[in-house]
VOTORTI-891164 format. One record per residue (C-alpha): x, y, z; residue in one letter. Coordinates in steps of 0.25 Angstrom, whole numbers, padded with zeros to 4 digits, always signed. Layout:
<sites>
XYZA...
</sites>
This chain:
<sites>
-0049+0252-0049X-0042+0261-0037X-0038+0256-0025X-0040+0264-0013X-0037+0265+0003X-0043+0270+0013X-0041+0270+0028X-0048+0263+0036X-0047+0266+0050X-0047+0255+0061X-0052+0265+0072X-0055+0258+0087X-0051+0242+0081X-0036+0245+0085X-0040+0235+0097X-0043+0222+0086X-0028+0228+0079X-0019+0217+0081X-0005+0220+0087X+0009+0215+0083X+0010+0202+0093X+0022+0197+0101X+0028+0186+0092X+0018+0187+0082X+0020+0182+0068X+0022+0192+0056X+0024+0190+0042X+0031+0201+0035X+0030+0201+0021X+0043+0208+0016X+0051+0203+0029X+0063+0206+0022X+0064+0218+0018X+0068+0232+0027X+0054+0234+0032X+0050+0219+0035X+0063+0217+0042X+0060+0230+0052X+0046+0224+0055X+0051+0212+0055X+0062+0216+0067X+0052+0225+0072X+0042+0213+0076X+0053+0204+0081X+0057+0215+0089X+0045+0219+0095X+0034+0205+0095X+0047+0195+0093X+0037+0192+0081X+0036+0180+0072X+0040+0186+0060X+0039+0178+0043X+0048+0188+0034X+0043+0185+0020X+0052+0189+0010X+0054+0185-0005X+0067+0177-0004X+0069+0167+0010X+0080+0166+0019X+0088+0153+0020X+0085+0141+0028X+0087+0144+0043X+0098+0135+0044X+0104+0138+0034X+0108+0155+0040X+0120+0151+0047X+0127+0146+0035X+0120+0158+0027X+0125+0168+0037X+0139+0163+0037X+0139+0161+0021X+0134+0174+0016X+0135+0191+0020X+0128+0197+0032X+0123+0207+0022X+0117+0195+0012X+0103+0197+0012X+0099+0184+0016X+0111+0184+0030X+0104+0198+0032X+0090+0193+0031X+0095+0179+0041X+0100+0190+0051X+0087+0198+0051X+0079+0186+0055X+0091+0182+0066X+0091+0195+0071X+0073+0195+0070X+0075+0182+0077X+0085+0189+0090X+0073+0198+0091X+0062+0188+0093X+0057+0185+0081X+0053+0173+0075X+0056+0174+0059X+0051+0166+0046X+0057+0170+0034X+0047+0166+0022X+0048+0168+0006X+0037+0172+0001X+0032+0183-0011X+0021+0191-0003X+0013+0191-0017X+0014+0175-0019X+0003+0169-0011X+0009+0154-0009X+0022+0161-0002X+0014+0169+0007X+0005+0157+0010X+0018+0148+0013X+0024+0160+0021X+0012+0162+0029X+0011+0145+0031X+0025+0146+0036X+0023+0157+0046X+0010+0152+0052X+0019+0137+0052X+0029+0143+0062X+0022+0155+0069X+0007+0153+0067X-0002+0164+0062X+0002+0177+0056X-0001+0189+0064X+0004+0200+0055X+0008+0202+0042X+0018+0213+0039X+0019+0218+0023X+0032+0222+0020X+0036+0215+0009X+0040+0226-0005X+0051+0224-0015X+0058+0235-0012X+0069+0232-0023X+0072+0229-0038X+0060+0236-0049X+0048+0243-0043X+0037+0244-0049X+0041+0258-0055X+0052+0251-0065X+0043+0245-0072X+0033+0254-0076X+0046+0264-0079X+0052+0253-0087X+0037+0253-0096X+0038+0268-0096X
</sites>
């Protein structure tokens, strides 16, 4: 079986194409990696949107940032990740931070339960998640020769 795509062009519907909304609630999917995080700045910027960055790992419990902050480098990735939601946060935005693997049903399900808990429904979905280090896919078909 081959896959294919073709285009498939909306022509006179752009009306019923919904816009980005003012505090509207995102999910993006990869929310901590380099392109998720300039969406993510870019929505809070811009809608002061409602924003759940799913990553693979989770940040500490909100309380417990101060002590993290004060105990650990700026340049750990969790501080760094800490003071990208502060700094998300001084633009408008509202932030969940939610583990989950975008491939495991149950932890999308949970996430999604999570965000509709604090901001109600999901107006957009933002794909950004990739693992963008350790193997590719190449290494192991050149490891099999």
């Amino acid at each position: 079986m081959v896959q294919s795509y073709e285009k498939n062009w909306l022509g006179g519907q752009s009306d019923s194409i919904r816009r980005l909304r003012e505090k509207g609630v995102y999910l993006i999917t990869g929310g901590w990696g380099n392109v998720g995080l300039l969406l993510a700045e870019y929505l809070a910027r811009n809608f002061k949107a409602r924003l759940i960055l799913l990553g693979r790992s989770a940040l500490p419990e909100r309380s417990e940032w101060d002590d993290w902050l004060a105990t650990h480098a700026p340049e750990d990735q969790t501080s760094r990740k800490i003071q990208k939601v502060l700094r998300l946060e001084e633009l408008g935005a509202e932030i969940i931070s939610a583990r989950a693997d975008v491939a495991d049903e149950e932890q999308m399900r949970s996430a999604l339960s999570l965000a509709d808990e604090r901001f109600g429904a999901v107006h957009g979905v933002i794909h950004a998640a990739g693992i963008t280090s350790g193997k590719s896919v190449v290494h192991p078909i050149a490891e099999i020769g």
